[in-house]
C-alpha positions in Angstrom: 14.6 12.0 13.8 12.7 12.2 17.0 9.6 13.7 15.0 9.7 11.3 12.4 9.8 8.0 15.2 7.0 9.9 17.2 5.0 10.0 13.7 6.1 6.5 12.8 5.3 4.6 16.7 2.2 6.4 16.6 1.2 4.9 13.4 2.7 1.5 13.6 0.1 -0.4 16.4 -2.5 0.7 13.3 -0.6 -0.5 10.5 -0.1 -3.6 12.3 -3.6 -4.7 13.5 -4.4 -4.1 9.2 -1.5 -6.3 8.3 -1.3 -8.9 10.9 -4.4 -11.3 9.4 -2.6 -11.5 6.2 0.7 -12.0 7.5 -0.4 -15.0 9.8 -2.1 -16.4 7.1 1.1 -16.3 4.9 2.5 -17.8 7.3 0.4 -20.7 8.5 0.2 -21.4 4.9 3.9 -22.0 4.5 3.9 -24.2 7.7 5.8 -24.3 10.9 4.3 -20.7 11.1 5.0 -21.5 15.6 8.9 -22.0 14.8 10.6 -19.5 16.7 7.5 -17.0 16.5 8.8 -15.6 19.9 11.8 -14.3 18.3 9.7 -11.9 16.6 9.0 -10.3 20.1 12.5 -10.6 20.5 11.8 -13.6 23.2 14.4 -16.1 23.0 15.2 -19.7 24.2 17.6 -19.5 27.1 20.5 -21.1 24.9 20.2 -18.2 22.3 19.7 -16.1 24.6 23.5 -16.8 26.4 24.4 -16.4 22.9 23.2 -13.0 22.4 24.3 -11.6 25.3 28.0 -11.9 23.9 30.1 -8.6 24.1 31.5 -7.3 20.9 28.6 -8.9 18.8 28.0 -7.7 15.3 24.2 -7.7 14.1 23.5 -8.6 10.6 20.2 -8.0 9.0 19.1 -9.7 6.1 15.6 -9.8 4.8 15.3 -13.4 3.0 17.8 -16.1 1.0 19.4 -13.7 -1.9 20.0 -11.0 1.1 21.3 -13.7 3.5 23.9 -15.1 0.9 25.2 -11.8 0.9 25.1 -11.8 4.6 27.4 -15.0 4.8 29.4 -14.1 1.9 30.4 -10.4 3.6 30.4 -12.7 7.3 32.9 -15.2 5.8 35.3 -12.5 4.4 35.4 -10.2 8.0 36.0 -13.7 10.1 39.1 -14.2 7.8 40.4 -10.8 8.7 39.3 -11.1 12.6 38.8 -14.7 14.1 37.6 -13.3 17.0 34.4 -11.7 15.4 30.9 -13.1 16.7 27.6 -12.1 14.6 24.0 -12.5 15.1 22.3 -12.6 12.0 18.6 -12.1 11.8 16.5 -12.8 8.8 12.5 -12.0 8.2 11.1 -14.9 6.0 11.3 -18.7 7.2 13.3 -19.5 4.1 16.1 -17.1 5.1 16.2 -18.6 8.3 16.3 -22.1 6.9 19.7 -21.2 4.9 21.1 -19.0 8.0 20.8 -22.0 10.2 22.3 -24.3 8.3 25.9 -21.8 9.2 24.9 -21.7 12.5 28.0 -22.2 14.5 29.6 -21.2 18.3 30.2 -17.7 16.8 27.2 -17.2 14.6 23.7 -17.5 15.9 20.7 -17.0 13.3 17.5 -15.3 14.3 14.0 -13.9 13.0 14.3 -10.3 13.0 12.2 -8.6 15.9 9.1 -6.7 14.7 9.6 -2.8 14.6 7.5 -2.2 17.5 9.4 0.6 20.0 8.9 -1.8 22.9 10.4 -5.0 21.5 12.8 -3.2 19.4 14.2 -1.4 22.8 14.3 -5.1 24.2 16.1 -7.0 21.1 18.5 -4.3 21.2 19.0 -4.6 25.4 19.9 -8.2 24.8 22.2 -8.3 21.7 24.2 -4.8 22.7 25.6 -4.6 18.8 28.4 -2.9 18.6 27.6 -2.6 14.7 24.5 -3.2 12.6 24.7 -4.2 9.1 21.8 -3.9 6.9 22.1 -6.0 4.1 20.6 -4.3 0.9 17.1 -2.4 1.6 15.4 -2.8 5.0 15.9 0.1 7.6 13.6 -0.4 10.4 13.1 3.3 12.6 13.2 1.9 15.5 15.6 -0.9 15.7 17.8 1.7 13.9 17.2 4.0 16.5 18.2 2.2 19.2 21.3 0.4 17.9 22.1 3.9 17.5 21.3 4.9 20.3 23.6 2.2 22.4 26.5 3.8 20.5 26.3 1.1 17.8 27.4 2.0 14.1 25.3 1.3 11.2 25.8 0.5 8.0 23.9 -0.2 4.9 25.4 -2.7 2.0 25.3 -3.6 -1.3 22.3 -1.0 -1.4 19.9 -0.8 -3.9 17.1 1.9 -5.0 15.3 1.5 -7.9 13.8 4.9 -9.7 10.2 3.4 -8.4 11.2 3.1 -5.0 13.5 6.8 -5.2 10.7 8.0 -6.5 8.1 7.2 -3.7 10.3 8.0 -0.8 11.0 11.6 -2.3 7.3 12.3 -1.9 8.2 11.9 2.0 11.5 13.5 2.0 11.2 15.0 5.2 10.5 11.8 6.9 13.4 9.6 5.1 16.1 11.8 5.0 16.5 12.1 8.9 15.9 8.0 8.7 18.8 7.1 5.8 20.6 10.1 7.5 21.4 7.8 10.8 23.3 5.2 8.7 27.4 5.8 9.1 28.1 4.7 5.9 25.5 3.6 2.7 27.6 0.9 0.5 26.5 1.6 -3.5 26.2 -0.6 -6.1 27.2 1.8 -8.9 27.0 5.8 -9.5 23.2 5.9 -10.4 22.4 4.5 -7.1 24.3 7.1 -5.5 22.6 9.9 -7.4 19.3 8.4 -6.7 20.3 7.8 -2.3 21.7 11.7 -2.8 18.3 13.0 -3.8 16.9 12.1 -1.2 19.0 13.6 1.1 21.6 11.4 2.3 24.9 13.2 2.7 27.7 12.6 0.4 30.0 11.8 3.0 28.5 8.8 3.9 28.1 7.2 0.4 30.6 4.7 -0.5 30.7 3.1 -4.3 31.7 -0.4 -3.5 29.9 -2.3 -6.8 27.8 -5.2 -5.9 28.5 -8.3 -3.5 26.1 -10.2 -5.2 28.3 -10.3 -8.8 32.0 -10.1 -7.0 32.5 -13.9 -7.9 31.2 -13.9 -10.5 33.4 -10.9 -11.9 36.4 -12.6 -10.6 38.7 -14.8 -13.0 37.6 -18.6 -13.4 39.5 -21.9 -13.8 37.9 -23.6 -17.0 35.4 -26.2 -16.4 35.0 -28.9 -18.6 35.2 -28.5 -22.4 31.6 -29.1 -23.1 32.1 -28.9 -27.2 33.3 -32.4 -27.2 29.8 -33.4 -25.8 28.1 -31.4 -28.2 30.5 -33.2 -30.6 29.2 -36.5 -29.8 26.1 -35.4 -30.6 26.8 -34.8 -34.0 26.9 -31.2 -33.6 29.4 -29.6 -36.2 32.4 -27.7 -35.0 31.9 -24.1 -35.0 27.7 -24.4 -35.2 26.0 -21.5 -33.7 24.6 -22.5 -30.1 21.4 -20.9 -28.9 21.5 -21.5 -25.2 18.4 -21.1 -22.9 19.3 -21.0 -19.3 17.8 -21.5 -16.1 14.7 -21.6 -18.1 10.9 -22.0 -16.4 8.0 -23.3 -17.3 6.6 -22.2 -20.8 10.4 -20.4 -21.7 11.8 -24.2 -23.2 8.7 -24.0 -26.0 8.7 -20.6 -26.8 12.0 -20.8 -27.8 11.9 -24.3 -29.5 9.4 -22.4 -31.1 12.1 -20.2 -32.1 14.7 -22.4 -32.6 12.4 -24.2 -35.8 11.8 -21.2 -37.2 15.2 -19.6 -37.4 16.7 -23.3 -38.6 15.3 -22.1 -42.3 17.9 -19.6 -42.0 20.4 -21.3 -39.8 21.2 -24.8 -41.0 23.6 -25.9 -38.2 21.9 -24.0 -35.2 21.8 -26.3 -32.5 19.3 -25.6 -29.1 21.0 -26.4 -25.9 18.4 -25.8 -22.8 19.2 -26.0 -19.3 15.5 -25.5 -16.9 16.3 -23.8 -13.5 15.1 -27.0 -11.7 16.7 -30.5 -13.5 14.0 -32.6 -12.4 11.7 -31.1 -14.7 14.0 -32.4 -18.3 11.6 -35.5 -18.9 8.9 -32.5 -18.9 11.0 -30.4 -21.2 11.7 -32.9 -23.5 8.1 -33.6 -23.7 7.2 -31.1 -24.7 9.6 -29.8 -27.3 9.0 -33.4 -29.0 5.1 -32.2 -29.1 6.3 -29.3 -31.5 8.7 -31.4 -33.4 12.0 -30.9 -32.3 14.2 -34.5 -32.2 15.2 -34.2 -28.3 18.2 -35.3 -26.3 18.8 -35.7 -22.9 21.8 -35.2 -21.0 21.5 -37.9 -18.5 19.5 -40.8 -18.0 18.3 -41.0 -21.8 17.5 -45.0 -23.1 16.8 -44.1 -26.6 17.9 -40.7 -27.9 17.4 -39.9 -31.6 20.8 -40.0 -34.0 20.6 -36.4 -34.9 19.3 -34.7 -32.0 18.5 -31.0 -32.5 18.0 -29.7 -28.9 19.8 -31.2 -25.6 18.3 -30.7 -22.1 20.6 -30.5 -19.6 18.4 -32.3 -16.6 21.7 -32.8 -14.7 22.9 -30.3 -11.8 26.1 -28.0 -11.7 27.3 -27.7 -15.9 25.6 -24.9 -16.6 28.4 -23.0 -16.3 30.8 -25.5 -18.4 27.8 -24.6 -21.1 28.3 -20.9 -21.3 31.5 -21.1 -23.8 30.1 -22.8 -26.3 27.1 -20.9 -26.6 26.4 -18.1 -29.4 23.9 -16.7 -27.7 21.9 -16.8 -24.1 18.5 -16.4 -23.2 18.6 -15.7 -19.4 15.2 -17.6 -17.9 12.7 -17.0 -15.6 12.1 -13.4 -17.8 9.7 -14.2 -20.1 6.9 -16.5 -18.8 7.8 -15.7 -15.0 8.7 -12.9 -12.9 12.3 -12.1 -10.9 14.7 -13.5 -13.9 17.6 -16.0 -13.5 21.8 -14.0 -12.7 22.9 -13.2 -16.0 26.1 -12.6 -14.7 27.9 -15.8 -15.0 26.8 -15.3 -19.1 28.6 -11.9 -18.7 31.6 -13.1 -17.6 32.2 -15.8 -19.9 31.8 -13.2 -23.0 28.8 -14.0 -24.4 25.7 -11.9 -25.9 23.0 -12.0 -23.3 19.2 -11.7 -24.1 16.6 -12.0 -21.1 13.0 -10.6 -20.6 11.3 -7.3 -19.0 10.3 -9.4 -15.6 14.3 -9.1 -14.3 13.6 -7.5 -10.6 15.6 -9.9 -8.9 18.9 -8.3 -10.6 17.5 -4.8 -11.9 20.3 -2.7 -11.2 22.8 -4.5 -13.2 20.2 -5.3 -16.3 19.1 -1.6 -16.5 22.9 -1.2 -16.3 23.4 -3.9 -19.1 20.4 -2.0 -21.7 21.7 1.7 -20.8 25.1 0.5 -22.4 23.8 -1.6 -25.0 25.7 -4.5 -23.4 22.7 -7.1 -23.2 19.5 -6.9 -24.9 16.0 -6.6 -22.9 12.8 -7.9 -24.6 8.7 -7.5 -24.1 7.8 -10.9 -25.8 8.3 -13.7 -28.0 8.3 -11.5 -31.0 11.1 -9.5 -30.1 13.3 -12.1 -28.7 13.2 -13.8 -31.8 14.6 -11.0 -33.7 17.2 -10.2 -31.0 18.4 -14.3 -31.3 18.7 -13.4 -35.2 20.3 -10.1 -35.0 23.3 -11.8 -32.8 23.3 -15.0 -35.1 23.4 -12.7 -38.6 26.0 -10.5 -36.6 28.7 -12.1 -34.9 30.6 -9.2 -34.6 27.6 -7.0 -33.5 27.3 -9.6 -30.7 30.5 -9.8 -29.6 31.2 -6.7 -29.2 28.2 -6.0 -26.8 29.1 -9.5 -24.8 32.5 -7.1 -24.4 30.6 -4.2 -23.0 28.3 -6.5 -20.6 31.8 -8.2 -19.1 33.1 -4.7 -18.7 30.0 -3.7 -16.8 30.1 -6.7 -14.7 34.0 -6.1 -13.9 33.4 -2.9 -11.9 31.8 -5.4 -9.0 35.4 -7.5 -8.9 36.2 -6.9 -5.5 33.2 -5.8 -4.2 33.6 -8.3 -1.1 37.0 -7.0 -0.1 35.7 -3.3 -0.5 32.7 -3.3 1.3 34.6 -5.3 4.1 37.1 -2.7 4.4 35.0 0.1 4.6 33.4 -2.1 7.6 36.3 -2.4 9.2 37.2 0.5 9.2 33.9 1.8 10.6 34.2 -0.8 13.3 37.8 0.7 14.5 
């Protein structure tokens, strides 16, 4: 390890001076770019400061907002099981720091995370003294690593997640990563392809743990039902036992693609009704706009003055019912796939039983959906085309459909638990 640092801290002032133009101008461009920049030095305000200088503190690192809602969701779970637990939780991007602070409280204490530089990281790690580090799904800095290590601190890595890319690139540089991935005590898996993939490159078995994923735990777990959304649908006019096609946290350009869709397939299927719900409500006067410009006869579910008798499509511009709208649904077309890039959780969809159909541009959740298409238990498309015949394929076979919204529940209900897993294998580090 003390060849690869030497390597890395000789390298790093270099890297830096290349990247620092564009990462200032990132950030003056998403404003209060001077909030707090001294924390990235690890220079703090005398008030954190007293805070960080805690004994017994537990470090948290968490690179932006999915990351840090782990981060408080594994926090939450180890203060139930030890009141007396005090974390500092540092976060890279200002948006991550915006949701840590609003949990800010006597025993938690947000912060930027320091930049990897050997003399700040040495600092940082002078004033917190962690007696753990948790790393919360990908970022392993050498240095801070190092040093936490160094100070006798243990180190862990959760809900952890390589894609074949990323395994891929880092094997190239084996001899550098495995001494770095090789520090961590214990390397929290999603599922057993992840483990293979961390293996390869030269992590030990012994310190892999398969824990399934944080992120999907509540999902996975068993729901109270919502409201019973088939009596709105009923109002509507909407015959019992119609087939729903459901769009879901759609973006812009998804709502008339599959209007689109929807028209087409109505020559085939009488009854079909189109239920869409955009990712951001305000934007159903939009919606509905637009789906009227291609003929569709357009409802709204709040705020409408004059709503046709016989809608055909509803937009749900109202917060919070998505999930009440899963069980009715026939099928679901999971947004933010198609016309944009990162995809929408599929996994509430999952757990309510239903076929799922998204697009190719699902980073955001790409373990689980290449998990979903290896075991035929959702359906991944390229373009309009395709997810058009997918849609018909689950309408023309029910029982086709149902039986791989069975396999996708199964898939999401090895991460039940996940919380309480990972926590324990924490704990148990931490003893």
């Amino acid at each position: 390890m003390k060849k690869v640092r030497l390597l890395y801290n000789l390298a790093f002032p270099f890297v830096l001076l290349v990247l620092l133009p564009s990462f200032l101008l990132r950030m003056i461009r998403r404003g209060k770019y001077r909030h707090k920049f001294g924390q990235r030095f690890a220079i703090y305000s005398p008030r954190v400061l007293n805070k960080l200088k805690r004994d017994n503190n537990i470090w948290v690192h968490a690179v932006s907002v999915g990351e840090v809602l782990i981060a408080l969701k594994l926090i939450g779970e180890m203060k139930r099981s030890d009141p007396s637990l005090r974390v500092v939780l540092s976060t890279t991007t200002s948006t991550g720091f915006r949701l840590a602070s609003r949990r800010r409280t006597e025993w938690l204490e947000p912060i930027y995370n320091p930049i990897d530089f050997i003399l700040v990281a040495k600092r940082a790690m002078r004033i917190v003294r962690p007696k753990m580090m948790i790393l919360v799904e990908a970022e392993v800095w050498p240095n801070l690593t190092a040093e936490a290590k160094a100070q006798g601190a243990k180190l862990a890595l959760v809900n952890a997640r390589l894609s074949p890319r990323s395994e891929s690139r880092y094997r190239k540089v084996k001899f550098l990563t495995a001494p770095l991935f090789n520090q961590l005590d214990v390397l929290c898996v999603q599922e057993e392809a992840d483990a293979e993939r961390w293996k390869s490159l030269g992590v030990t078995e012994n310190r892999i743990r398969l824990t399934g994923s944080v992120k999907f735990d509540d999902a996975a777990q068993s729901r109270t039902p919502g409201r019973d959304f088939s009596a709105i649908l009923s109002e509507l006019g909407v015959p019992a036992g119609a087939p729903i096609l459901l769009a879901a946290s759609t973006h812009a350009g998804e709502e008339a693609i599959l209007g689109e869709i929807y028209l087409r397939l109505r020559t085939e299927f009488a009854s079909l009704f189109y239920v869409c719900v955009p990712r951001h409500a305000e934007r159903g006067r939009q919606v509905k706009e637009e789906l009227e410009k291609i003929g569709l006869r357009v409802t709204l579910r709040s705020g409408e003055t004059h709503a046709p008798s016989r809608p055909e499509a509803l937009i749900i511009n109202t917060t919070g019912e998505l999930r009440d709208v899963y069980p009715v649904a026939s099928v679901v077309f999971i947004g933010k796939s198609l016309t944009a890039k990162g995809g929408q959780n599929p996994a509430e969809a999952l757990a309510a039983g239903k076929p799922v159909i998204f697009g190719k541009n699902m980073q955001n959740f790409a373990t689980l959906c290449d998990q979903l298409v290896r075991f035929r238990a959702a359906i991944r498309v390229a373009d309009e085309s395709e997810l058009e015949e997918a849609i018909k394929d689950c309408l023309k076979e029910p029982e086709k459909a149902s039986t791989m919204a069975q396999r996708g529940a199964e898939c999401l209900a090895q991460h039940r638990g996940a919380t309480r897993r990972t926590v324990e294998i924490l704990e148990a580090l931490r003893s």
